[in-house]
MDAnalysis code that builds the backbone (N, CA, C; Angstrom):
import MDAnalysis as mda
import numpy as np

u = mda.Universe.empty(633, n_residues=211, atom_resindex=np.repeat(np.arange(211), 3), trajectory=True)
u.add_TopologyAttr("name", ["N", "CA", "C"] * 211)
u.add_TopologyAttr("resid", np.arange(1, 212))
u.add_TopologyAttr("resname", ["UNK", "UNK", "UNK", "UNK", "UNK", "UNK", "UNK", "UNK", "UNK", "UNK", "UNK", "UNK", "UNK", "UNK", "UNK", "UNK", "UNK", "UNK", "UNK", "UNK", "UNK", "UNK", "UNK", "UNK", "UNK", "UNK", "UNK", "UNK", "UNK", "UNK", "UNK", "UNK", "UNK", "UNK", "UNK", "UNK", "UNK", "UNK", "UNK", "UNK", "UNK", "UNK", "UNK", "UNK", "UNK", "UNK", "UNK", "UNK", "UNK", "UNK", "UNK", "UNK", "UNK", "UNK", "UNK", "UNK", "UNK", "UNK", "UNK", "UNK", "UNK", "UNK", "UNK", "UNK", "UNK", "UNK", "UNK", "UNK", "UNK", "UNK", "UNK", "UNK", "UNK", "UNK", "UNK", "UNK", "UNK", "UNK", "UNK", "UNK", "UNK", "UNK", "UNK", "UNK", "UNK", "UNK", "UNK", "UNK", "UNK", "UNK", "UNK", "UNK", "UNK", "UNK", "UNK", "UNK", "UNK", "UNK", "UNK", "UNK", "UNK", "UNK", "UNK", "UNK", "UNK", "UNK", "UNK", "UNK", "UNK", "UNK", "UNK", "UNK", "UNK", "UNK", "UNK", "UNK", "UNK", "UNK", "UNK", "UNK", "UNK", "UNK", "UNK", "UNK", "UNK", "UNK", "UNK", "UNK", "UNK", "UNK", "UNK", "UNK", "UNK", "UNK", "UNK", "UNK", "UNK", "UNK", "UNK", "UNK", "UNK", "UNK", "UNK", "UNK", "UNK", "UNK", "UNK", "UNK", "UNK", "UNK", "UNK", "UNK", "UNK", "UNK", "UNK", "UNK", "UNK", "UNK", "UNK", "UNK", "UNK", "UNK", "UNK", "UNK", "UNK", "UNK", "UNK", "UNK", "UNK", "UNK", "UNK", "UNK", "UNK", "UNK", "UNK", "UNK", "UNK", "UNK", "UNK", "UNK", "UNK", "UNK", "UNK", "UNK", "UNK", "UNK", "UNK", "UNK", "UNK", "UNK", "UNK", "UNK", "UNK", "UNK", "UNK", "UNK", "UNK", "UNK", "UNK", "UNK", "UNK", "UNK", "UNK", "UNK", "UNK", "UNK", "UNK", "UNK", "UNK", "UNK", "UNK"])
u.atoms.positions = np.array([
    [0.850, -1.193, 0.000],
    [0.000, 0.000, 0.000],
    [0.882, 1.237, 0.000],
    [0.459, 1.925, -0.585],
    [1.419, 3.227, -0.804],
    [1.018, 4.546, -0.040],
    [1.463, 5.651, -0.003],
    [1.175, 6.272, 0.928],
    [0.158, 7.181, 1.422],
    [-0.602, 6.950, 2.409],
    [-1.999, 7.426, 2.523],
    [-1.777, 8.762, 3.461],
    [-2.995, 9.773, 3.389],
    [-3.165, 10.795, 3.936],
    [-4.153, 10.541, 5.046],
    [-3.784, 11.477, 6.101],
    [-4.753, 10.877, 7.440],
    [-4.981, 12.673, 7.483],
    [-6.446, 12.919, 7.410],
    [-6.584, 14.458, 7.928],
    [-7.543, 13.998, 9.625],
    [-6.624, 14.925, 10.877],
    [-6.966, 14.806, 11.958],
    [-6.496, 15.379, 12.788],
    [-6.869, 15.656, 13.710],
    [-6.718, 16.878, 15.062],
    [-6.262, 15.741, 16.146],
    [-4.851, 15.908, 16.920],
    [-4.217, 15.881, 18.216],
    [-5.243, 15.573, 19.058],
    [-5.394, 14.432, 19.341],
    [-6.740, 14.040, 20.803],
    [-7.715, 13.979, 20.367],
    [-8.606, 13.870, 18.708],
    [-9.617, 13.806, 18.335],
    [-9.938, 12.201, 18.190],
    [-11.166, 12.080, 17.474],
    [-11.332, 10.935, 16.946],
    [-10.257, 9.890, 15.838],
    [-9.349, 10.972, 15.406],
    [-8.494, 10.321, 14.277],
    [-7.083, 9.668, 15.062],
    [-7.032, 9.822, 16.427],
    [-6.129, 9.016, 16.568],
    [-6.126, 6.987, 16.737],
    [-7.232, 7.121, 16.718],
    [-7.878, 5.774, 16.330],
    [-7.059, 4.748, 15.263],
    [-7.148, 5.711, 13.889],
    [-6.318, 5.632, 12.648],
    [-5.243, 5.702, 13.101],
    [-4.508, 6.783, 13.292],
    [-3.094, 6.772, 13.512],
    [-2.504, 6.197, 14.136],
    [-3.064, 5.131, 15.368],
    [-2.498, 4.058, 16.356],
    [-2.817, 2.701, 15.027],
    [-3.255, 2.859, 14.572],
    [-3.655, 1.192, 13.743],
    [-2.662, 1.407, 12.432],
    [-2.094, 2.979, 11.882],
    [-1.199, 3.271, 11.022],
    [-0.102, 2.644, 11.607],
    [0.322, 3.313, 12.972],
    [1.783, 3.503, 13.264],
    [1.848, 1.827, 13.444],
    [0.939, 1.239, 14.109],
    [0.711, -0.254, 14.278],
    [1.681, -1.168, 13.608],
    [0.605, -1.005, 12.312],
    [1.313, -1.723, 10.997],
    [2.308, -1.343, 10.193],
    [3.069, -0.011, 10.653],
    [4.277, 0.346, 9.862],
    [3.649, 1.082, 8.340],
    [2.392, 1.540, 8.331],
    [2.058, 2.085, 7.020],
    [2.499, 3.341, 7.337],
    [3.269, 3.943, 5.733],
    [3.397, 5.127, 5.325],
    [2.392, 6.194, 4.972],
    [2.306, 7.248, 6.029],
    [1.577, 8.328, 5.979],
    [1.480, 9.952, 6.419],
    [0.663, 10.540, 5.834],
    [0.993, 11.781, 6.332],
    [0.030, 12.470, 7.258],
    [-0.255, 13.305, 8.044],
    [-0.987, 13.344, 9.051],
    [-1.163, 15.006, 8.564],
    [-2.196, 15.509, 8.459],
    [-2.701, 16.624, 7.770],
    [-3.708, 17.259, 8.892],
    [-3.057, 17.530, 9.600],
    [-3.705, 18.545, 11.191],
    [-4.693, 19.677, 10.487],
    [-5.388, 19.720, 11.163],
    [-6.881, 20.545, 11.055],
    [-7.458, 21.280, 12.159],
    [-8.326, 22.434, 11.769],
    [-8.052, 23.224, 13.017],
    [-9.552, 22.839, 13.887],
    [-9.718, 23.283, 14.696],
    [-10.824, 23.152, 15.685],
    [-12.297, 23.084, 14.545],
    [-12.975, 21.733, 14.364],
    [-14.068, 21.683, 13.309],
    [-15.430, 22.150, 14.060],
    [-15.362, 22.214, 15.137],
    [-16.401, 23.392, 15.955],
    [-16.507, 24.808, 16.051],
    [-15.272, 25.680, 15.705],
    [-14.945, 26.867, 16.201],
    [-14.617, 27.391, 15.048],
    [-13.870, 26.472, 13.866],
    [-13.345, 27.512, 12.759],
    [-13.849, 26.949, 11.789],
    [-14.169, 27.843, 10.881],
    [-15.320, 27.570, 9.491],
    [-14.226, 27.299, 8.816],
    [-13.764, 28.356, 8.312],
    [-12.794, 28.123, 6.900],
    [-11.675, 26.264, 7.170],
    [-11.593, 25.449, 8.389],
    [-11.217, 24.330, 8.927],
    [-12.163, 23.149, 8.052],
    [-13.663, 23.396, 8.807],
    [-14.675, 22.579, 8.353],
    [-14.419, 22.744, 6.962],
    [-14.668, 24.384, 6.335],
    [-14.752, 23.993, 4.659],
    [-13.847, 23.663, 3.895],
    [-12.587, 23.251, 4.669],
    [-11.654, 22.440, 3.850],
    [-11.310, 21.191, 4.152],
    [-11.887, 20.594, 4.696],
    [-12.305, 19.168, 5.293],
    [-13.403, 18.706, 4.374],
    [-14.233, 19.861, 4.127],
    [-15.269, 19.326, 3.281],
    [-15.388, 19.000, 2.060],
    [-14.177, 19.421, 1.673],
    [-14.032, 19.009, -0.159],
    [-13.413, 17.204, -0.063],
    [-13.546, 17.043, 1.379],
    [-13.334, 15.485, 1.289],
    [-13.968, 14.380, 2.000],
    [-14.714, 15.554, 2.558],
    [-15.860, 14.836, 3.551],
    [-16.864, 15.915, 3.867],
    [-17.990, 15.653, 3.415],
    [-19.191, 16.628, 3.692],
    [-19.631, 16.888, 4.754],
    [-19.441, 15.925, 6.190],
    [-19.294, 16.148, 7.471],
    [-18.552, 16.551, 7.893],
    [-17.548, 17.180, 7.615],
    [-15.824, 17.707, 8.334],
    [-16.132, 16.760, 9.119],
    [-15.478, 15.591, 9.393],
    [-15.292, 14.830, 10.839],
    [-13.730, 14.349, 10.348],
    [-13.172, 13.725, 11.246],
    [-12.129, 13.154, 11.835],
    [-12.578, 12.167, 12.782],
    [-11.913, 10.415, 11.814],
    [-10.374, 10.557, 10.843],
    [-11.749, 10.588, 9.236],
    [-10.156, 11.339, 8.660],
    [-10.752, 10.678, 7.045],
    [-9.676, 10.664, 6.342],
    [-9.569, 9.312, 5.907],
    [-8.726, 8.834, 5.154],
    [-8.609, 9.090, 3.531],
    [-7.042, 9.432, 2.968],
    [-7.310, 9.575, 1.672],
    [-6.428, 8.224, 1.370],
    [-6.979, 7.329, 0.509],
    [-5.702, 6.316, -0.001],
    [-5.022, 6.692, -1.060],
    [-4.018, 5.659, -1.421],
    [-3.038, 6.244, -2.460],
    [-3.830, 6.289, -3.801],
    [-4.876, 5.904, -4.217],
    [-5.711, 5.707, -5.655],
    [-6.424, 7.140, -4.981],
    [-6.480, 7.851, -4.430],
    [-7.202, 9.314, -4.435],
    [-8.861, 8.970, -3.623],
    [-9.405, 7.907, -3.084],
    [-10.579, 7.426, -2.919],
    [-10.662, 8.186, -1.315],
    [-11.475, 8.467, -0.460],
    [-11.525, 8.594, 0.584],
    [-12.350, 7.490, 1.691],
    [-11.641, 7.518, 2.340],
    [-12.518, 6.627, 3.695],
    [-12.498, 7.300, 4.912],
    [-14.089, 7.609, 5.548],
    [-14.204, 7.959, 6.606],
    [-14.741, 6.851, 7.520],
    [-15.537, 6.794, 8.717],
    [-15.942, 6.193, 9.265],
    [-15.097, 4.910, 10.428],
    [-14.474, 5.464, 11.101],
    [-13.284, 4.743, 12.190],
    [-13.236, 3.179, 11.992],
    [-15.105, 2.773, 11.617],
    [-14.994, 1.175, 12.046],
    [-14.650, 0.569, 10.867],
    [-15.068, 1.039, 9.523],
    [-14.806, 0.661, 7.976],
    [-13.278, 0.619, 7.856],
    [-12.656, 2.016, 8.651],
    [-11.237, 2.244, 8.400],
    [-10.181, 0.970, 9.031],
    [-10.646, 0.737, 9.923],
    [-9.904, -0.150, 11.149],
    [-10.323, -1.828, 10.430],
    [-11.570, -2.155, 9.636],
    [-11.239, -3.204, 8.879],
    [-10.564, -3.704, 7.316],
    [-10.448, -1.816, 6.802],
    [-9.529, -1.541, 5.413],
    [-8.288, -1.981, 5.953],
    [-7.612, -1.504, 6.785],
    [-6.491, -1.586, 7.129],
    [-5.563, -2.481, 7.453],
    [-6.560, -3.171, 8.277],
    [-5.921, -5.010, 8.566],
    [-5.963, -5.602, 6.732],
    [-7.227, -5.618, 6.049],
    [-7.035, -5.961, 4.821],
    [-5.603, -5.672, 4.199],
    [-5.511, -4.140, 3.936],
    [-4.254, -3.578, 3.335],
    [-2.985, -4.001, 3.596],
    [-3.000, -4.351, 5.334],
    [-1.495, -4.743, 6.010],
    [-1.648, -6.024, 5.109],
    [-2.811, -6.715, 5.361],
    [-2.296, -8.336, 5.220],
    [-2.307, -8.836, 6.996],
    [-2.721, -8.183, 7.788],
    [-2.445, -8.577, 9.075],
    [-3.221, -8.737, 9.908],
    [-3.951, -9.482, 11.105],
    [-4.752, -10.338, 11.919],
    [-4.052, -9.308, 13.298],
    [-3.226, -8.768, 13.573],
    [-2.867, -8.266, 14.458],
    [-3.608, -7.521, 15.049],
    [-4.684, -6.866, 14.144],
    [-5.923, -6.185, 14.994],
    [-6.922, -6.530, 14.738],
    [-7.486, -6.884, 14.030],
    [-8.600, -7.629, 13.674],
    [-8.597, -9.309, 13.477],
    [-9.423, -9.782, 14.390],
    [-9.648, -11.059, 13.886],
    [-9.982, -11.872, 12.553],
    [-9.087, -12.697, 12.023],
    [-9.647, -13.110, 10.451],
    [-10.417, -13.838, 10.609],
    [-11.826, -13.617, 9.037],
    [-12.469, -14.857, 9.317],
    [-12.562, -16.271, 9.367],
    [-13.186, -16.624, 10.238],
    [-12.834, -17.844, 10.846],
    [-12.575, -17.974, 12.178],
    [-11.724, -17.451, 12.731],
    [-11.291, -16.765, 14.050],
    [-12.122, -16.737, 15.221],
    [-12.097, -17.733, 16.380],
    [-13.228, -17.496, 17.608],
    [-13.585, -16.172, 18.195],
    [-12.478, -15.304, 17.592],
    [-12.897, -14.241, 17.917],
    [-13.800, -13.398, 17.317],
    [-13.873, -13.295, 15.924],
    [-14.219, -12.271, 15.190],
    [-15.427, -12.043, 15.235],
    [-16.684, -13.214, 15.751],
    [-17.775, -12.122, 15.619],
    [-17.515, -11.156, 16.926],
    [-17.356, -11.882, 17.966],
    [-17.107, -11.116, 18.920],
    [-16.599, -9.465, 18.690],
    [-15.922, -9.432, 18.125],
    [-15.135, -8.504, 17.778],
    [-15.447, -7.257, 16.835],
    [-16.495, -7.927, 16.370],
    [-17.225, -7.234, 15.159],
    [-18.353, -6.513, 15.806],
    [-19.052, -7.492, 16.702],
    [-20.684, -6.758, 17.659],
    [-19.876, -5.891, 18.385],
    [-18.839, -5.945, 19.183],
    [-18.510, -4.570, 19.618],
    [-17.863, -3.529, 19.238],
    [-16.537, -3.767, 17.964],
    [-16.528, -2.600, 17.372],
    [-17.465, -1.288, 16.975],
    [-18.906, -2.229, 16.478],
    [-19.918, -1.843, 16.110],
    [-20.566, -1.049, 17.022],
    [-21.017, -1.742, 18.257],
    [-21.063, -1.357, 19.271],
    [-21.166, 0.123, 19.649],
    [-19.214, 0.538, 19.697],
    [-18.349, 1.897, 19.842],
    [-19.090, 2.880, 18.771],
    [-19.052, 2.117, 17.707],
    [-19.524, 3.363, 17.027],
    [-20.631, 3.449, 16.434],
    [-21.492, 2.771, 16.680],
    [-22.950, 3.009, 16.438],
    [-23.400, 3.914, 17.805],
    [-23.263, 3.409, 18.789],
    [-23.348, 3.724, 20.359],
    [-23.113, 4.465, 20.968],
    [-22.025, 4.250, 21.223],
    [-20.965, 5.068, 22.052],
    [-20.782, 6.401, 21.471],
    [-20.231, 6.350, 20.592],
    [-19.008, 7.472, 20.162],
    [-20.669, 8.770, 19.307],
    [-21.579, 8.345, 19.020],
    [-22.183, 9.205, 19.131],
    [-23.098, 10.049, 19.620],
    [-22.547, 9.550, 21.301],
    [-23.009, 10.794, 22.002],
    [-22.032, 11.680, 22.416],
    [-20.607, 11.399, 21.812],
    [-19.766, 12.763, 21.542],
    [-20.580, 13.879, 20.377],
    [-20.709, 12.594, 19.442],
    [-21.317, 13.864, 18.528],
    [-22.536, 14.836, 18.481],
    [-23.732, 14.479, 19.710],
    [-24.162, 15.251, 20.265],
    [-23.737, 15.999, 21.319],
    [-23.191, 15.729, 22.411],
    [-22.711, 16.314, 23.313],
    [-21.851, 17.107, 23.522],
    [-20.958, 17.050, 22.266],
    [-19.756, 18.014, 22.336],
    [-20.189, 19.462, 22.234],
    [-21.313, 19.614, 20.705],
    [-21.802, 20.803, 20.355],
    [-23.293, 20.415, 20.326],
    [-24.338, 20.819, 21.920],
    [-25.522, 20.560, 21.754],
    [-26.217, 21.485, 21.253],
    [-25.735, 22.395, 20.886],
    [-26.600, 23.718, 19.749],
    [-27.004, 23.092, 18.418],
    [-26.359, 22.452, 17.921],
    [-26.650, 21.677, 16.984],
    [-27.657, 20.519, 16.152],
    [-28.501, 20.096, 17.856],
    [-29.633, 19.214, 18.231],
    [-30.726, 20.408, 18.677],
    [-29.828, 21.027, 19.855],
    [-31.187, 21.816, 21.002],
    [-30.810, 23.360, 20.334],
    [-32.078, 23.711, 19.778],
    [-31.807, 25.131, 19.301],
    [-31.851, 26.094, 20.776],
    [-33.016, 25.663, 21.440],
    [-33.103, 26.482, 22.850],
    [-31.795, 26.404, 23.649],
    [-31.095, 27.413, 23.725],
    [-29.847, 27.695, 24.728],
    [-29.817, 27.120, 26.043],
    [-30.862, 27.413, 26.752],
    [-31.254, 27.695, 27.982],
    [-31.566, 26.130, 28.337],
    [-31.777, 24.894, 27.530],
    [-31.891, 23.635, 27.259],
    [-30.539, 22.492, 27.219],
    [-29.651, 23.655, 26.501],
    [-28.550, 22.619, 26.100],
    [-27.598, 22.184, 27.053],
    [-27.085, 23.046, 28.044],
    [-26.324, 21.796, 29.251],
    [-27.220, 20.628, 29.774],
    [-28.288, 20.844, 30.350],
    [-29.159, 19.674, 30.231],
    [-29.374, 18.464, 29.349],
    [-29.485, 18.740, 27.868],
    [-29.653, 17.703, 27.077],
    [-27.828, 17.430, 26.971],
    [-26.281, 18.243, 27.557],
    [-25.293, 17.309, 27.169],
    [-25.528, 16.423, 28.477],
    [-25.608, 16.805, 29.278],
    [-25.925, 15.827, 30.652],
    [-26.029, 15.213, 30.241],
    [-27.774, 14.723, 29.778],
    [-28.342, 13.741, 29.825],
    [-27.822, 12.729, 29.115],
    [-27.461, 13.071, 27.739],
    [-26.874, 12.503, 27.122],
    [-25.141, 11.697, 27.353],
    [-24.557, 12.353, 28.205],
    [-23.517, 11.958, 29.525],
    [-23.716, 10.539, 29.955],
    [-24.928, 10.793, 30.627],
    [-25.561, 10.314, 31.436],
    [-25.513, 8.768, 30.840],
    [-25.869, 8.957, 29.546],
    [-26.302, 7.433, 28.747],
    [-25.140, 6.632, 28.305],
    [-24.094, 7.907, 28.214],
    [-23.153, 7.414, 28.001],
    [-22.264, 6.333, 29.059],
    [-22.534, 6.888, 29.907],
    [-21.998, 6.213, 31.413],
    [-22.681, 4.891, 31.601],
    [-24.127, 4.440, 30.455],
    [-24.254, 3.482, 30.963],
    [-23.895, 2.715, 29.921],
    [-24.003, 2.916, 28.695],
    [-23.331, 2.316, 27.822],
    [-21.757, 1.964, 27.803],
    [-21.101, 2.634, 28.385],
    [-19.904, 2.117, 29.133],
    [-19.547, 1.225, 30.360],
    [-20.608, 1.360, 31.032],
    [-20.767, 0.116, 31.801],
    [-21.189, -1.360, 31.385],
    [-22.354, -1.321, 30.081],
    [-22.340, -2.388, 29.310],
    [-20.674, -3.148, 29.129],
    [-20.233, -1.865, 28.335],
    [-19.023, -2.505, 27.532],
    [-17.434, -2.725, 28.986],
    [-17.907, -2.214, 29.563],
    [-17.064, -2.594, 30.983],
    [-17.551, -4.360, 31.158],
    [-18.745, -4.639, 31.451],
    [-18.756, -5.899, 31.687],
    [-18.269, -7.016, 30.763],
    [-18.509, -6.615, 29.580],
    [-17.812, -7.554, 28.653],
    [-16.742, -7.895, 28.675],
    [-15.456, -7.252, 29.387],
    [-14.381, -7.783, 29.277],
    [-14.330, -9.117, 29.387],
    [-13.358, -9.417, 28.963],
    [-12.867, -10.855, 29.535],
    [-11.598, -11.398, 29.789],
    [-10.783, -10.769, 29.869],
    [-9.228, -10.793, 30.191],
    [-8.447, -9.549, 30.313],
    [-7.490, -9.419, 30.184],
    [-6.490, -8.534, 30.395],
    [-6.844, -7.369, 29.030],
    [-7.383, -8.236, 27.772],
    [-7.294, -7.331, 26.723],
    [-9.201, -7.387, 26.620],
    [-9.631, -6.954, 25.856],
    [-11.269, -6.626, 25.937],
    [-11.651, -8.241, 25.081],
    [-10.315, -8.622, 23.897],
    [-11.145, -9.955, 23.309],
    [-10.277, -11.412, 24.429],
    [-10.038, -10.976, 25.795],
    [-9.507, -11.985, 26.389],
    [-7.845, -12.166, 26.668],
    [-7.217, -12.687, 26.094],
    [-5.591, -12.952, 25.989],
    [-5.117, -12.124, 24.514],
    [-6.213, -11.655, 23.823],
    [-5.627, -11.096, 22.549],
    [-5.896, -10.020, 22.841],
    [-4.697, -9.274, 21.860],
    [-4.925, -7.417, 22.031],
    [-5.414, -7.921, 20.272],
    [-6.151, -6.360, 20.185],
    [-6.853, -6.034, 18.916],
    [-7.111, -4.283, 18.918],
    [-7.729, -4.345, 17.922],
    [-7.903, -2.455, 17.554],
    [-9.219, -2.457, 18.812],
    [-9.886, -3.519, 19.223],
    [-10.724, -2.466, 20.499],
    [-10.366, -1.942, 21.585],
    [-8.883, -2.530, 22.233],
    [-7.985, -1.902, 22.897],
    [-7.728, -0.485, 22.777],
    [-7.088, -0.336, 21.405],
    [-7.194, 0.934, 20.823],
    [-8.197, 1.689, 21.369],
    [-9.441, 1.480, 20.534],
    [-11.207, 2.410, 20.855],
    [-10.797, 3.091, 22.405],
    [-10.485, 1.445, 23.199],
    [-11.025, 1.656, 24.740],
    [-9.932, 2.660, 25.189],
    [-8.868, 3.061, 24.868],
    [-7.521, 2.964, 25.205],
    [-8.082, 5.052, 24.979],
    [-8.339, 5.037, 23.653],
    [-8.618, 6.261, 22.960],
    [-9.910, 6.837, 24.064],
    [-10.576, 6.107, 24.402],
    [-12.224, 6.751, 24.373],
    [-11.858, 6.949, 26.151],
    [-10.993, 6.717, 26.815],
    [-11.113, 7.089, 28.166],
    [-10.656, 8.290, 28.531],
    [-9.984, 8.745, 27.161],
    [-9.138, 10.158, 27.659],
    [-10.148, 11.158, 26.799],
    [-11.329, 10.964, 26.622],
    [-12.376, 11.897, 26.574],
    [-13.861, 11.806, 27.693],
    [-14.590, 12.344, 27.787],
    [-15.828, 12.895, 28.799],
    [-16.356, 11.253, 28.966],
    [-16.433, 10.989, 30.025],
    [-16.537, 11.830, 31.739],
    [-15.115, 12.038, 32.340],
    [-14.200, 11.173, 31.279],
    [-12.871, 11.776, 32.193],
    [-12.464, 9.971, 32.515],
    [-10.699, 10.313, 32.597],
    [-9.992, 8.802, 33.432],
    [-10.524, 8.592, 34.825],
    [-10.450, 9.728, 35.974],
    [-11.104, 9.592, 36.883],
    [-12.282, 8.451, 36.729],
    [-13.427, 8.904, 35.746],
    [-14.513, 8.334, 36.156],
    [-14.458, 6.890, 36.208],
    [-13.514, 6.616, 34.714],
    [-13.372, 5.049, 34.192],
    [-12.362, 4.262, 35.492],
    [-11.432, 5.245, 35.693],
    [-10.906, 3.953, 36.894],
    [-11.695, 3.878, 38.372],
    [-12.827, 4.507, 38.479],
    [-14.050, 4.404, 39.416],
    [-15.009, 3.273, 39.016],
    [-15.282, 3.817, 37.794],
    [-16.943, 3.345, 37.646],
    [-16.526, 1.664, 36.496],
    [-15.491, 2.124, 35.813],
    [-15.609, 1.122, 34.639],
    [-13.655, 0.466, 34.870],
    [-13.654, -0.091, 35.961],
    [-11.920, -0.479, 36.079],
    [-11.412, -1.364, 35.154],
    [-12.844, -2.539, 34.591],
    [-11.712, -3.365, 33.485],
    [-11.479, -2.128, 32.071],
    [-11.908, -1.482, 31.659],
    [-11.824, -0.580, 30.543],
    [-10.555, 0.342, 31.132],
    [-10.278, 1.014, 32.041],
    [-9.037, 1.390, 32.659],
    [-8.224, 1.113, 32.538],
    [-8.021, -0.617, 33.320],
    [-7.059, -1.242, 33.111],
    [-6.525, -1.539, 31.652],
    [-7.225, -1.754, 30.592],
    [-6.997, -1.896, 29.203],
    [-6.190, -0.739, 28.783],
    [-6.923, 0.507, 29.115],
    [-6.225, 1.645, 28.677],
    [-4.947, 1.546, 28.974],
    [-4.795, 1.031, 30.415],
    [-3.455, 1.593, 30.835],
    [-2.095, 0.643, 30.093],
    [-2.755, -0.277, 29.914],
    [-1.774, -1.645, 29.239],
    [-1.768, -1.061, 27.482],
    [-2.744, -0.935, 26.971],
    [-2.341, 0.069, 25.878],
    [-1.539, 1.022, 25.820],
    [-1.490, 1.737, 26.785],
    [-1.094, 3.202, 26.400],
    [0.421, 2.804, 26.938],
    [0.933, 1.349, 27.594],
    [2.527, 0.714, 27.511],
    [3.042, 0.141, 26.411],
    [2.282, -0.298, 25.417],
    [2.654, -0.708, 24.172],
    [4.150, 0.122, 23.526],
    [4.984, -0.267, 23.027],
    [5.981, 0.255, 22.833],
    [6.017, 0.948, 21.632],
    [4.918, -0.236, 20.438],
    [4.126, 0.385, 19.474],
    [3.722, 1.356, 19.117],
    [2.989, 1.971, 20.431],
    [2.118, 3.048, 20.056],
    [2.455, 4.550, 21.360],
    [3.619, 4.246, 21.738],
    [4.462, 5.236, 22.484],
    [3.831, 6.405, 22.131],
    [4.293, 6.578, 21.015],
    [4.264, 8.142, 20.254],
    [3.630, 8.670, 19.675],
    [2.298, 7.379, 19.180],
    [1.073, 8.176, 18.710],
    [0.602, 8.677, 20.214],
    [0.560, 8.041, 21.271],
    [-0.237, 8.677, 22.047],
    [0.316, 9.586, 23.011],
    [1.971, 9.413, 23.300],
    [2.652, 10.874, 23.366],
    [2.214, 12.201, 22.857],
    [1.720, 12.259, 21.232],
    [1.446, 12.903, 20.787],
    [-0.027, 13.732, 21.048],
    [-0.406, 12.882, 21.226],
    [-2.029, 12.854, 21.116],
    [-2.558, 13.298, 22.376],
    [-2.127, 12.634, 23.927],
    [-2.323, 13.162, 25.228],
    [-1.303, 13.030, 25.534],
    [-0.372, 14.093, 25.726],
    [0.643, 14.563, 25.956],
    [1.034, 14.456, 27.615],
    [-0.394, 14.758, 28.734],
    [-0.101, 15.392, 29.709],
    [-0.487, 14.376, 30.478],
    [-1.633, 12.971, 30.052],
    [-1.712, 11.831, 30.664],
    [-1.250, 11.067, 31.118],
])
């Protein structure tokens, strides 16, 4: 595979990608973007490649784009040639692996995308800390779902995989590490064994710097 473009913001959603890049040793370039909440002229140049400005979005070397974290994270194992994060089929793991990827981002990850900017849902001002609460709120339990599922040291048992990653990524955003090594300790513990990987040192040096 030849060399792909990653457009994404330091601590956003795109470091997802860039831990499953640096992973597999793929060649790429990392195309920083400015705050897609706060600065327009950011969004509208994100948008000539994605009509949502979100992060990650992938450009491959044939010029094609891929957004969407969970599509990206099963292109990629394809591209390597490698089982190292994804289970191949066949694999006792893989449905497993598949209902909860899915999971993250059907679920989970979009009540960032309400909650971050609730003006966007709740036109009434005077409404919107309330509806991010609440929406908080759901989140905390949907993380407790995926807290119980563990089953070993890594989330698919004795194997590490890209949901390590997710879990590893998704604790150093709202409600906070605090909450997860309170409320959700096997997801904690994952993080913390991730974020020793020797692998992925420096994406996440990069990424939470101060963690």
């Amino acid at each position: 595979m030849g060399d792909l473009k990653l457009f994404g913001r330091r601590g956003w959603g795109s470091v997802l990608t860039e831990a499953q890049l640096a992973w597999y040793g793929l060649s790429y370039e990392f195309a920083e973007v400015g705050d897609l909440f706060t600065d327009q002229g950011a969004r509208e140049a994100l948008e000539v490649y994605n009509p949502l400005a979100q992060v990650p979005t992938l450009v491959l070397p044939d010029g094609q784009i891929m957004t969407e974290s969970a599509a990206i994270t099963l292109l990629l194992a394809e591209e390597a040639g490698s089982r190292d994060l994804v289970p191949a089929p066949g694999e006792p793991e893989r449905a497993r692996f598949l209902r909860w990827l899915i999971f993250i981002t059907s679920n989970i990850y979009p009540t960032y995308t309400y909650a971050d900017d609730p003006a966007r849902f709740v036109p009434d001002a005077s409404a919107q800390a309330g509806f991010a609460e609440t929406v908080t709120d759901y989140a905390k339990r949907l993380y407790g779902v995926l807290n119980g599922e563990v089953t070993g040291p890594w989330f698919l048992g004795t194997r590490f995989s890209a949901m390590d990653i997710y879990v590893c990524t998704l604790t150093h955003w709202r409600p906070g590490q605090g909450w997860f090594r309170e409320h959700a300790p096997a997801l904690s513990s994952i993080a913390k064994a991730t974020k020793a990987l020797p692998e992925l040192t420096e994406v996440w040096a990069a990424n939470y710097p101060e963690s």
